[in-house]
N, C-alpha and C positions, 0 to 999 in steps of 0.2 A: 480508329476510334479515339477521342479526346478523351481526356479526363473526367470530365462531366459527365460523358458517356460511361464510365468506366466504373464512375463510384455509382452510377445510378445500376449499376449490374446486382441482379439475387446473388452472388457469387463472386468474390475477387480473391486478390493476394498481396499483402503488405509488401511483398517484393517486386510484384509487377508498379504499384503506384510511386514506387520510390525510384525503379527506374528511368520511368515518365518524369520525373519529376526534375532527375538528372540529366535528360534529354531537354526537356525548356528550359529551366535555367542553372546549368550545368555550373557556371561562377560563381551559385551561391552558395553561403558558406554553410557548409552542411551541419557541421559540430566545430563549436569551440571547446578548448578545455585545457585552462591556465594559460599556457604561454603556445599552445598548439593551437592551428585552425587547418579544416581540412573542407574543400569544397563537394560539393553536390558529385560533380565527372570524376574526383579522384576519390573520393569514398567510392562509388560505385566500379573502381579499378581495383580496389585495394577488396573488395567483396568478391570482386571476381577471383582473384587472386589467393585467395583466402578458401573460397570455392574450390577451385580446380586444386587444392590443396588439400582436401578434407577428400576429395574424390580420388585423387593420387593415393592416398590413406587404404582406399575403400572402403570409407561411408558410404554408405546406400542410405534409399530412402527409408525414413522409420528408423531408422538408427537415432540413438540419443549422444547428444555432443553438449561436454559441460561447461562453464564458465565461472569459475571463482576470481572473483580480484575489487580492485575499486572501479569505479567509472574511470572510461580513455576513450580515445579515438579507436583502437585497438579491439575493445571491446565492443564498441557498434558495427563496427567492421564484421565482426565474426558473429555476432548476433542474427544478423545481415543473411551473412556468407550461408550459418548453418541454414535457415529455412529456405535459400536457395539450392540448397541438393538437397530438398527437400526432407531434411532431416527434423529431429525435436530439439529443440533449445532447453537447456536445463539451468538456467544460472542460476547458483548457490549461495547462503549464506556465508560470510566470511565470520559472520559472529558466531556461527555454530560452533558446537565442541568439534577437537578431530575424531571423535570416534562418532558424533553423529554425522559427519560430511564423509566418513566412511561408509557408514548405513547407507546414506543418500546416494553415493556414487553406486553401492551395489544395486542399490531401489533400483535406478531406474540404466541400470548398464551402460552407463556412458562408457563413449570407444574414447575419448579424448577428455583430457581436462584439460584446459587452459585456465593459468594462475599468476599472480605476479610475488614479489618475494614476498610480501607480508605474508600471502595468506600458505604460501612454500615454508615458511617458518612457523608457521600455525600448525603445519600440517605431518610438522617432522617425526611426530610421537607415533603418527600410524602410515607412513611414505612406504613403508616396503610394504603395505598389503594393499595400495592400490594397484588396479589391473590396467586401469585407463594410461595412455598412450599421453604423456607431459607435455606440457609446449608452456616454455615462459614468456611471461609479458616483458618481465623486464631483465636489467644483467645479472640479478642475484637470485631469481628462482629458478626453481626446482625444473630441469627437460630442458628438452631442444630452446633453441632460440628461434621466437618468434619469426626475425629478420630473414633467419639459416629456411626456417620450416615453408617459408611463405613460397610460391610458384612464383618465377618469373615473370618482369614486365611485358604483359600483351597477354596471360594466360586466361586462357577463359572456361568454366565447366560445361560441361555437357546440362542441355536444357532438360530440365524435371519437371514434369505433369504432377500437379498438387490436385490432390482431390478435397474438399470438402470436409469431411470426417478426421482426414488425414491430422495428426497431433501436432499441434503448433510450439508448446511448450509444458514442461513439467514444470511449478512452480509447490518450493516444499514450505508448508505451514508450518509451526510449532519450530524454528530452527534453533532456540536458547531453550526452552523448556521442553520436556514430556516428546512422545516419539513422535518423528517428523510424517508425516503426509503427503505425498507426491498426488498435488491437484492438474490435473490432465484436460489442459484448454486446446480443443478443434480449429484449426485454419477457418471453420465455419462463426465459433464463437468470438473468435479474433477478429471476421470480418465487419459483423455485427456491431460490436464495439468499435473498430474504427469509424464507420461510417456515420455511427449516431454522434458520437465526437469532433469530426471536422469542422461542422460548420459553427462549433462553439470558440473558434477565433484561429485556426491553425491552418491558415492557407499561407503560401508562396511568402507574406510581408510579415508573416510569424516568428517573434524572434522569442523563444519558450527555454527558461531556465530549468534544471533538473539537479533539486539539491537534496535527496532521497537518493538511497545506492537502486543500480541496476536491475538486481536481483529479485526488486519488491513489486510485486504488480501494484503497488503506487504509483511509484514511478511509472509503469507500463504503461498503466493508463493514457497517463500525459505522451511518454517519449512516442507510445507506435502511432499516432495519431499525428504529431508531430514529424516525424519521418514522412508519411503517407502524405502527410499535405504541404512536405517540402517548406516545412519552416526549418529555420534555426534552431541548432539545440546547444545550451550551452550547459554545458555539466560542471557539477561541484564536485569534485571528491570527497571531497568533507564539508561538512556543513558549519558556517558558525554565521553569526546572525552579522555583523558588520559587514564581510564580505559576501554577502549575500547581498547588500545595500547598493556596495561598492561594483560587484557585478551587472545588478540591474540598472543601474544610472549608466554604466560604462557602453554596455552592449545595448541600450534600449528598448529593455526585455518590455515584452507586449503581454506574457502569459505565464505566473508560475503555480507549481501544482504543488502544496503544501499540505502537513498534516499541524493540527492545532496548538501544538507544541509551540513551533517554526514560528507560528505567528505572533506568539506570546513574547517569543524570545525577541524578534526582531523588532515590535513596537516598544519594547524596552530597552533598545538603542540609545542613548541620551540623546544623540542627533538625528533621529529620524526624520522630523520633521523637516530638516535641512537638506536631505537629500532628493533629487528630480525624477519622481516616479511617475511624469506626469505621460510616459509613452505605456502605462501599463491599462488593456483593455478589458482583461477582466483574469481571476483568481480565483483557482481550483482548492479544493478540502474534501480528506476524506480518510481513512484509517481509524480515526477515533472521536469521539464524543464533543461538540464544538460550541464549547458555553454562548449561550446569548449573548453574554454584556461581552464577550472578544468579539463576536460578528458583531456589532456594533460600535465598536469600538474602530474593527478594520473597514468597513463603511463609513466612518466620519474622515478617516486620518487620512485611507490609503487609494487613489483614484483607482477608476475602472470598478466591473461588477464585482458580485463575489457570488461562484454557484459551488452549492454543496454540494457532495454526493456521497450520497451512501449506497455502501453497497459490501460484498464480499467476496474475495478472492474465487470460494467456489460458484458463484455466478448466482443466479436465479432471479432477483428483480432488485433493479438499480431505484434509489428515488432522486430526485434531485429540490434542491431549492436554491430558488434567484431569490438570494438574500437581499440586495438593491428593490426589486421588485415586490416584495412581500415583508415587507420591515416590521409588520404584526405577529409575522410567524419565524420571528428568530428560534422561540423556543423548539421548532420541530427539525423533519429530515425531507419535506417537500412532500412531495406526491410524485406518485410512481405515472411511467409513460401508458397512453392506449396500446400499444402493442404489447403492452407485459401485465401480468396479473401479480397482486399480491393478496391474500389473506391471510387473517389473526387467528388462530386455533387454539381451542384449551390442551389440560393434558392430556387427554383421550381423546384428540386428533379432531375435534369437533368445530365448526365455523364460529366465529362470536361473531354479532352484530356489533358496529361502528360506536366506539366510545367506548368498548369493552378492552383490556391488557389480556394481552397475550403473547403468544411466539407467530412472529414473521415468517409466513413459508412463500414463496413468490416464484414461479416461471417467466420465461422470456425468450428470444434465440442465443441470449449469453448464458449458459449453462455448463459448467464442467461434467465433462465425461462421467467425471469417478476421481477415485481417488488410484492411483494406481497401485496396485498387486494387492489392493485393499479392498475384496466384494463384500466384506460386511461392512465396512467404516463407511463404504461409498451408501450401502442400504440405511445404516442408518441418520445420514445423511438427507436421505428423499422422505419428500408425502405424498401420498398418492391422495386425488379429492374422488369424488364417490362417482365421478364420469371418467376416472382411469386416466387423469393426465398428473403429469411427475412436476412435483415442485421441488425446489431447495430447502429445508430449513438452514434457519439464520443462528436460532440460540438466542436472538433478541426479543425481548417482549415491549409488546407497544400497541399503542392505540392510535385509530383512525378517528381526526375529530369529522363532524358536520359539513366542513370545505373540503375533505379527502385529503386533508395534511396529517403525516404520521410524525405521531409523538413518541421516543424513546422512552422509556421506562425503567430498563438494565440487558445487563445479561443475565438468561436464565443460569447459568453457572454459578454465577456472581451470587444470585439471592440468596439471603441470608434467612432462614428458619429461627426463629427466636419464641419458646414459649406457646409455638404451633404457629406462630403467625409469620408472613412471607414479606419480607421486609428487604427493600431492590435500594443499594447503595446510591444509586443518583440520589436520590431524594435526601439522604443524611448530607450527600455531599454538594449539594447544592444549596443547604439550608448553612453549611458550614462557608462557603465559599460568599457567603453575602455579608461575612464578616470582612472589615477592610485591611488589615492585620494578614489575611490571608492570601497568597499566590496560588496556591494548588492543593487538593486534597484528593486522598481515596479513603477508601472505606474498604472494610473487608471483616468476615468473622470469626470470630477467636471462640474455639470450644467453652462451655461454659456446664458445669456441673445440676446449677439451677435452673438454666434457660435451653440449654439445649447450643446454642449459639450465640453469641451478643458482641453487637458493632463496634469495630473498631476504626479509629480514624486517624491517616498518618497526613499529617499537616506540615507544608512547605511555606514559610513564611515571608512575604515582602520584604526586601532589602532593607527598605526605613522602619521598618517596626521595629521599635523601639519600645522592647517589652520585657520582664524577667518573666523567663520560662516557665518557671516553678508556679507563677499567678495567672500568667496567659494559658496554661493547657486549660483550667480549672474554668476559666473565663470562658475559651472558645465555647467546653463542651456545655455550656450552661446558656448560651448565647445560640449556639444551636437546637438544644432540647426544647427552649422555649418555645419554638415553631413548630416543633414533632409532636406527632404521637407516642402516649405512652408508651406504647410496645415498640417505638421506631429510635428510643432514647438511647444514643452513644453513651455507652458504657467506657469510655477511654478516649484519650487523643497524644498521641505522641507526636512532638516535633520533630522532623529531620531535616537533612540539608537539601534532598533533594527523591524526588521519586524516581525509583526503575526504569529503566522504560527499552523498549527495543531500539532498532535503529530506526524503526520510521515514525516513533516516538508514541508506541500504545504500552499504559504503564503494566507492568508484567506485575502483577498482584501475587502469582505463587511467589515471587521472590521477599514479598510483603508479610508474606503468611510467616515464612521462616525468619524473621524478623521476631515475630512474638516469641514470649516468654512460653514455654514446656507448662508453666503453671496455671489451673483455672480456673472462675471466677464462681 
């Protein structure tokens, strides 16, 4: 069976196409990463290797094996390796606390961790009450030595029948704030997503950057797709926006998957413009909220498409928009595919009709399981419609316009009750962000004695603004209110240097909260 044959199957496996892929053109270069490159034939030795090594262990199938560290060759490797003994992949946050990557290791029982020193040094305040079996990446952390633990050259595992259902990966939500979530994606939901993802640029001449850590189904998205279609992957361990430049002129990157942060940073390069990005065929977005005037901005400056995607870790309906293609509907998140459903429901579970706000609940064959060892978080996670089939809720509220493109609105979390009235942060911060003074803002709301709640706005300011603080807070919030509704008027703006944000760059607002003053208004 060829390849064509192969992704055209109801059923595959990231590990069988990566094989294939290794078998035609074994000399190409599988992953780069800084001064390392490792081909297609020797990655696929080093998985075997890595394999019959975990099997040596006594991993069995359904067994969970963990991964904490930065992006390596190392870590593809055994990423690899574990769903070939058919095991679950669990890779962790390194920014989590040690006692919640204690939680997480027990969540979901991983027989192994694999770490490299940083996250060995992170992890020293709770080391004697892990159970899992150590293996380090590099010479300073914590276990065996990778080089020591790894099987012999020529070893190879016993072959594993992967079923369908079978669990592909644990990936934990929530890992800097509030308790974490082990979301539970199927070999079946995994094949889904690869497939509908190939033919969006990531065949054999794919040379696809990955400047987001391992652990993020961000990343995931791009890398298992990229693997499967035997592209190139070149990894950043850390991200900074120059060498991000300097990478994709270098390697000839054709594809990278970013979150909107990433792109703000990098088009504010001084030299951007200077640099040769002219082998890039088109650019992924997704994680967070993706102002108009930046996809516009990245359509004028930066060649190749730009498709957005939304979507959420626990699955349920992806939308997409070809930003190139639909230059009228910057402001939205695309429109959802025919194979997948979405609809808007009020708060008592009810359908709206199109042009109505509400919360996104969406089916598809990308759906997580559950949440693991979680049966009420996972329940209340679903919706069920009134013919008995299961959707996701998102938490997002939005409206379908007239074309069937979905417009954001907020997170239902996020909204703010002010006076009785429901008042969705986008819209302060978007009336606030049309100031030119301004780089970035959130909104968030500050208990309030009179109002019940009332908006607060933390404001990031352009490099050259060239303002006293003490006259610009007063300025923005006045500059803003003008456009608002009475009941939607920011009651405050405070400058900072810079906003929260996680590692895949979505701003973490509880941290925002604790920010305000104890006193209220």
């Amino acid at each position: 069976m060829d390849i064509a044959e192969y992704v055209a199957l109801e059923f595959g496996t990231l590990d069988d196409l990566f094989r294939m892929r290794a078998s035609e053109h074994p000399s190409r270069p599988a992953v780069i990463c800084e001064d390392r490159q490792i081909s297609y034939k020797d990655l696929d030795v080093l998985v075997d290797r890595a394999a019959a090594s975990l099997q040596r262990d006594g991993v069995q199938p359904r067994d969970v094996v963990s991964i904490c560290a930065s992006s390596s060759v190392e870590y593809v490797a055994l990423f690899v390796a574990i769903l070939r003994v058919g095991a679950t992949v669990a890779p962790l946050p390194p920014s989590a606390s040690p006692e919640q990557l204690l939680t997480m290791l027990d969540d979901c029982g991983a027989t192994h961790l694999f770490s490299d020193a940083g996250v060995s040094s992170h992890l020293a305040p709770v080391s004697t009450a892990i159970s899992a079996r150590r293996i380090a990446l590099d010479a300073n952390a914590e276990g065996d030595r990778f080089d020591r633990w790894l099987a012999p050259e020529g070893a190879t595992p016993k072959p594993i029948p992967i079923d369908s259902d079978q669990s592909f990966n644990i990936i934990y939500s929530s890992g800097t704030t509030g308790t974490p979530k082990g979301i539970v994606h199927s070999h079946r939901m995994r094949w889904a997503h690869i497939v509908t993802l190939l033919p969006a640029g990531y065949g054999p001449q794919a040379v696809v950057i990955l400047s987001t850590p391992l652990y993020s189904n961000t990343t995931l998205v791009s890398f298992l797709p990229a693997l499967a279609g035997g592209a190139t992957c070149v990894l950043m361990p850390k991200f900074d926006a120059r060498g991000f430049l300097e990478l994709c002129e270098r390697h000839r990157v054709t594809v990278a998957m970013l979150v909107p942060v990433q792109y703000r940073r990098i088009l504010e390069v001084p030299e951007f413009d200077n640099f040769d990005l002219s082998s890039f065929q088109m650019k992924f977005s997704t994680s967070a909220p993706f102002p108009a005037e930046l996809k516009r901005e990245v359509l004028s400056r930066w060649p190749g498409g730009l498709l957005e995607i939304y979507g959420m870790t626990e699955g349920g309906v992806s939308c997409m928009l070809l930003a190139h293609e639909h230059p009228d509907k910057l402001h939205t998140i695309g429109t959802w595919p025919a194979s997948a459903d979405l609809k808007v429901i009020d708060d008592e579970g009810r359908i709206l009709p199109p042009g109505q706000a509400g919360e996104i609940v969406g089916r598809s064959a990308a759906m997580m399981d559950g949440y693991l060892n979680q049966p009420d978080k996972s329940a209340e996670a679903e919706w069920w419609s009134p013919d008995g089939l299961r959707y996701i809720r998102t938490g997002d509220i939005a409206s379908v316009d007239e074309d069937g493109f979905v417009t954001l609105v907020g997170r239902k979390k996020d909204m703010i009750i002010s006076g009785g009235f429901n008042i969705y942060p986008i819209d302060l911060e978007t009336a606030l962000s049309d100031h030119p003074a301004v780089e970035e803002v959130a909104v968030i709301g500050k208990p309030s004695d009179q109002w019940g709640e009332t908006p607060v706005a933390f404001v990031v300011l352009k490099v050259d603004a060239e303002i006293e603080i003490e006259i610009e807070v007063e300025t923005l919030r006045s500059f803003a209110n003008d456009s608002l509704g009475k009941h939607q008027r920011i009651s405050e703006v405070r400058i900072i240097d810079s906003l929260p944000r996680s590692a895949i760059g979505k701003v973490l607002k509880l941290e925002l909260k604790d920010l305000l003053a104890p006193k209220t208004t």
